[in-house]
N, C-alpha and C positions, 0 to 999 in steps of 0.2 A: 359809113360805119360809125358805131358808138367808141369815141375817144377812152380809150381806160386809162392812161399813162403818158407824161410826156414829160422830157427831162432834156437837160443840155449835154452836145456831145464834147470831149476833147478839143474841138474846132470850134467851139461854139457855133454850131450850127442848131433847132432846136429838131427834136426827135419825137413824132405823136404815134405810140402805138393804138391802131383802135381794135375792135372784139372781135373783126374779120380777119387777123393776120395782117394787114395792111400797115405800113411802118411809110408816114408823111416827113420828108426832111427842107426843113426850111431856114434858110441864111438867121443871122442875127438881129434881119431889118424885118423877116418876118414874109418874106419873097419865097415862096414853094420853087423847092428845087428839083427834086426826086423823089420816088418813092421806091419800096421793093416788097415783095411780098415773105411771110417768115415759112411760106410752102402752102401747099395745096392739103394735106392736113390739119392743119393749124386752122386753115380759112372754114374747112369742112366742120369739126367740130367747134368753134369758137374758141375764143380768148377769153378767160376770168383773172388773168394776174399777168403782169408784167412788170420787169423790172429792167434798169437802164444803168451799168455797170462801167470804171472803168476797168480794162485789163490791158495785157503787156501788149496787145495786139493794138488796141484803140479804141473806143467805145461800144462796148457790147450792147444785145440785148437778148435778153428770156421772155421768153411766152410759158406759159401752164396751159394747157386745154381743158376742156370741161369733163376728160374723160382723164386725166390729169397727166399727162403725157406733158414731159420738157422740151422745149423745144430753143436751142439758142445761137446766133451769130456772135462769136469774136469783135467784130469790126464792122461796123455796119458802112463803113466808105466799099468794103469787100465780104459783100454779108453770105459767105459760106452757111446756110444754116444746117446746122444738125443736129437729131434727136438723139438727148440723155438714154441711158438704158432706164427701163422700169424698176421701180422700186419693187424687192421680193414680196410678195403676199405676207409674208409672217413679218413685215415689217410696218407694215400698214396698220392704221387705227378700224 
């Protein structure tokens, strides 16, 4: 997949999200360790934006889709992911 985003976790470990949903986690030496998927929607419609957060849990991440649905993991060591609600129509540009 095409790389959109990649940033360092709380553990410094390094985190590449690419446009499939596909989330590559690699040590500090640069050794692939794991990956996970940010779900079976996310992969479906692609990734245009991602962003690499910390939170009280431990390093997050967000996906946007192309159809702009949120989609995001707390903790990507324990990547729960789940989608935002949509934004109302009369809120939109």
């Amino acid at each position: 997949g095409v790389l959109l985003t990649m940033g360092w976790s709380d553990s410094e470990e390094l985190l590449c999200v690419q446009e499939n949903g596909i989330v590559l986690i690699y040590n500090i030496f640069g050794k692939y360790q794991h990956k996970f998927s940010m779900g079976q929607e996310a992969t479906d419609a692609q990734i245009i934006d991602a962003q690499i957060y910390p939170s009280v849990h431990g390093t997050g991440i967000a996906v946007m889709t192309t159809n702009y649905r949120i989609f995001i993991a707390n903790n990507y060591k324990d990547p729960k992911v789940r989608l935002l609600p949509e934004i109302p129509s009369k809120f939109s540009t």
